[in-house]
N, C-alpha and C positions, 0 to 999 in steps of 0.2 A: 471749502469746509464750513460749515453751521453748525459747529457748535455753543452753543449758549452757557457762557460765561455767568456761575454762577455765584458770585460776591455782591453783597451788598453796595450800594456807595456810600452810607453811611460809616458803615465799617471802612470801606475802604477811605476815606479823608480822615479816619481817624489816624488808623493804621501810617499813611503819609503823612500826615498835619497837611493837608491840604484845607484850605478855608473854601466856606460855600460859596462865597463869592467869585475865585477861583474859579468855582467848581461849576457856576452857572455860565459866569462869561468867558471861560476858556475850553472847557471838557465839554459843556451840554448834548454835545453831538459826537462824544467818540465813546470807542466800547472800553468797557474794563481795561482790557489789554492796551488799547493806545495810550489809556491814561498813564498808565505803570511803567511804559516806555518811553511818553513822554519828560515821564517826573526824572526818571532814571538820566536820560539824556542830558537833563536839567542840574543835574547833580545832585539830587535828593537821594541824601543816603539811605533813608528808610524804605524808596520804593525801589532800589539797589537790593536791598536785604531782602523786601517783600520778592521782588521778583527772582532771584538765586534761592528763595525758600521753595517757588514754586518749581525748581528744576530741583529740589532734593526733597521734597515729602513727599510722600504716595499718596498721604491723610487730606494733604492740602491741596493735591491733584484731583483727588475723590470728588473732593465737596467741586472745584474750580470749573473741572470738566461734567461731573454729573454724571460719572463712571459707573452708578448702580442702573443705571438708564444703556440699554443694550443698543440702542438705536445710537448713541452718542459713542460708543466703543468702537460700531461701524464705521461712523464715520473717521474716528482715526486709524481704524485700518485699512480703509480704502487711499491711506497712502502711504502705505506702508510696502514693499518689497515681500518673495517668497520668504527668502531667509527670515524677516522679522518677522512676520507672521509664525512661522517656526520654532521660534525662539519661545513662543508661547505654552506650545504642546507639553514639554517636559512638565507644565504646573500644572492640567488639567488635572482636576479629579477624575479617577477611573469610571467613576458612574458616566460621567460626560462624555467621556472617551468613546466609550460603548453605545452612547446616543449617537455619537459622530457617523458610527458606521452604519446607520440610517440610513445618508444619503447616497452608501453607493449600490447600484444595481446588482440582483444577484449574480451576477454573471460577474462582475468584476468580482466579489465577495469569492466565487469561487475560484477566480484566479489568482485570485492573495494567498486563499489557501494552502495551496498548493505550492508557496512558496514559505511558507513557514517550519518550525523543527517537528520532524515525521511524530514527534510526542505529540507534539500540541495540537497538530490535526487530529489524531487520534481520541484525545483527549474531549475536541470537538465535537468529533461525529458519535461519542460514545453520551455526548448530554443528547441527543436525538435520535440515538437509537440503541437497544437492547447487543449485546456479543450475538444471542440467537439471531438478529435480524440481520445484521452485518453478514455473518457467512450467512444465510438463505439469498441475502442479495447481491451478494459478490459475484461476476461473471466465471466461467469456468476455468479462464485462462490465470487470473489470478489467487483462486485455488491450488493449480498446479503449482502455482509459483509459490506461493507459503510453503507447501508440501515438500516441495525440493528443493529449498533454500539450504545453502550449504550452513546457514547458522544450525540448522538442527539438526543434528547428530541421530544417526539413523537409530540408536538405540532408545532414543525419546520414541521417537515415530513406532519402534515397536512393543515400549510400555504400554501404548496406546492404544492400539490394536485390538483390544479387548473389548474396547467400547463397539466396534464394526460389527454388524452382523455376521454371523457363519458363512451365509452365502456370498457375501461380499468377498472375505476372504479366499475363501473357493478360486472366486473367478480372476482375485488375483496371482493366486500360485498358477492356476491352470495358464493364462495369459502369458509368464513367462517361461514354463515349463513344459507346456504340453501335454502335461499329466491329470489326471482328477485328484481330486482330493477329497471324494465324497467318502472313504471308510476311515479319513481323519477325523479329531472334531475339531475345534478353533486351537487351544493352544498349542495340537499338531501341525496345526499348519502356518502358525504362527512360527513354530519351532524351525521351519521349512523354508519358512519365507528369510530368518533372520540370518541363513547359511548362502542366500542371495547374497552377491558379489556389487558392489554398488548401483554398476550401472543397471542389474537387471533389478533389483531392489526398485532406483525409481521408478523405470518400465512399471513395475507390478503396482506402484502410485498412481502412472496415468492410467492404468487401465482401467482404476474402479470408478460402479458409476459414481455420476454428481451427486448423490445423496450420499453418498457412502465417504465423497471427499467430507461435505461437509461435516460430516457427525466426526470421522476423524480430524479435522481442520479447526473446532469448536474444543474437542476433548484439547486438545493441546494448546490451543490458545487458553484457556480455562487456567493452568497451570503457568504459563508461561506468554503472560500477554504481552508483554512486549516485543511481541513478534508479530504482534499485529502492525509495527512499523515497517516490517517488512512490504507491505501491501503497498501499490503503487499509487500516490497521491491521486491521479486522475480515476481512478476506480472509487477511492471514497469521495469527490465530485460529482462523478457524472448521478452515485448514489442520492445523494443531498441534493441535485436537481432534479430525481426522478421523484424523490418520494417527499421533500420539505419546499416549504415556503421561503423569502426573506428575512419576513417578522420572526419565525422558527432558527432559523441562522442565524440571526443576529446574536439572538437570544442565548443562543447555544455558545457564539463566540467570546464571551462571557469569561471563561475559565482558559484562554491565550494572555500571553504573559505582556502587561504592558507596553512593552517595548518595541514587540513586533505589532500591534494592534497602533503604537502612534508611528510605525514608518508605511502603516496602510495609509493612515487618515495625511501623511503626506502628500497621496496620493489626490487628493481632493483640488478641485479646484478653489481657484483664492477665495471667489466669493462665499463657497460653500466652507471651503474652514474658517473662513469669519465669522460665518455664524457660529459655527460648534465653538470658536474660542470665548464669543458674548460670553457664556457659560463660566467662564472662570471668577472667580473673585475678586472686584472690581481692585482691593489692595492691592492685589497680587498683582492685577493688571498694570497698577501704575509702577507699582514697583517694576516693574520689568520693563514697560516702558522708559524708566528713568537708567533703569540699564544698561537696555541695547538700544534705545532709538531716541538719546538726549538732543539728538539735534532736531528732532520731529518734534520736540514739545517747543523748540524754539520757535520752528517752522508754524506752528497753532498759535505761538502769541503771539504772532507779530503781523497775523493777518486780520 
């Protein structure tokens, strides 16, 4: 480890009452730290006290280590364990956080996703895209499946109905019926449709076309969006890799609740959450150092 010990030695003999002569013909050739362990060894209670200050201030880590310096943070985390790198995440600020997720590839991005609460992806895909663009790019199989989700009660599904074209409806009664329904007009056959017995009820769902799911699939998500969680996490995926970028995603994941966004950046390799940790406030750093890993600040002074 290289880090450069940043105390004076002026300061420091004073701090010890170490005399310059001392300090020429004994110390000349050792660093900070050997000094303050030599004295210590020696029985000088002052560099006792100085050095036990250095394992309890964070202020006095700051200045010692030179912790506003991100290159020197590295260096203490390059020997540091996953766990204590870890241990840092919980103090990131969220702006930091969300730079973290920079480093990982959209592909993993998308398969974080997918493991997060059906809200929060939702809530994702919705800073990237319009409710209209979601259902036009939803495949057809996952229409069906909104549409006949037993969350929605078939009498939503025929409030709704209204919004369908004439024709559409037609060709749903005729599909399970047999019958025309061209001397009805829509709420006749709407009236017709609602005397459907479940199963052919959703029959007369899959029959309509894909345009017709959509405008009904939109009208009720409108109303009742949380039923857009119903949608299968890999459908809003493979969306986000059809039609967005990284830098667009990242961007978007923005508004996920911090908690799952730092069990992503767990995810990172050691070297690359070192960096995203530099970021944190070098206090906060030491203090937390002086927390979880007091025997690492032993391990630095006494090399």
């Amino acid at each position: 480890m290289s880090i450069v010990i940043d105390t004076d030695l002026t300061t420091l003999m004073s701090k010890l009452n170490i005399s310059a002569a001392k300090m020429q013909q004994e110390y000349a050739l050792m660093t900070i730290e050997e000094i303050v362990e030599a004295e210590a060894e020696a029985g000088n209670q002052a560099a006792v006290k100085y050095a036990t200050e250095l394992f309890q201030s964070p202020d006095m880590l700051v200045k010692i280590f030179k912790l506003a310096d991100p290159e020197n943070k590295l260096e203490i985390m390059s020997e540091m364990s996953e766990d204590q790198l870890q241990s840092f995440l919980p103090l990131m600020e969220e702006e930091d956080i969300n730079e973290g997720l920079k480093f990982f590839t959209q592909n993993k991005l998308l398969k974080m996703l997918e493991e997060i609460p059906p809200e929060q992806l939702v809530d994702t895909v919705f800073e990237m895209f319009s409710q209209e663009e979601v259902v036009r790019f939803l495949p057809e199989d996952q229409l069906d499946k909104f549409l006949t989700d037993t969350d929605i009660e078939k009498n939503k599904v025929l409030n709704h109905l209204p919004s369908i074209p004439q024709e559409y409806l037609m060709q749903m009664y005729e599909s399970v019926t047999g019958q025309t329904g061209e001397k009805m007009n829509s709420d006749q056959i709407i009236d017709k449709l609602s005397d459907l017995n479940p199963l052919q009820f959703q029959d007369a769902l899959l029959s309509m076309q894909p345009v017709a799911k959509q405008q009904l699939t939109l009208s009720l998500a409108n109303e009742h969006k949380d039923l857009y969680q119903n949608i299968d996490a890999h459908a809003y995926t493979n969306m986000i890799n059809t039609y967005k970028q990284q830098p667009e995603l990242v961007k978007a994941m923005s508004v996920i609740e911090p908690e799952e966004k730092l069990k992503m950046l767990h995810e990172l390799p050691k070297d690359l959450l070192s960096i995203v940790i530099t970021q944190l406030d070098a206090r906060e750093f030491a203090d937390n150092l002086i927390k979880e890993s007091p025997e690492l600040i032993a391990e630095i002074m006494m090399k």
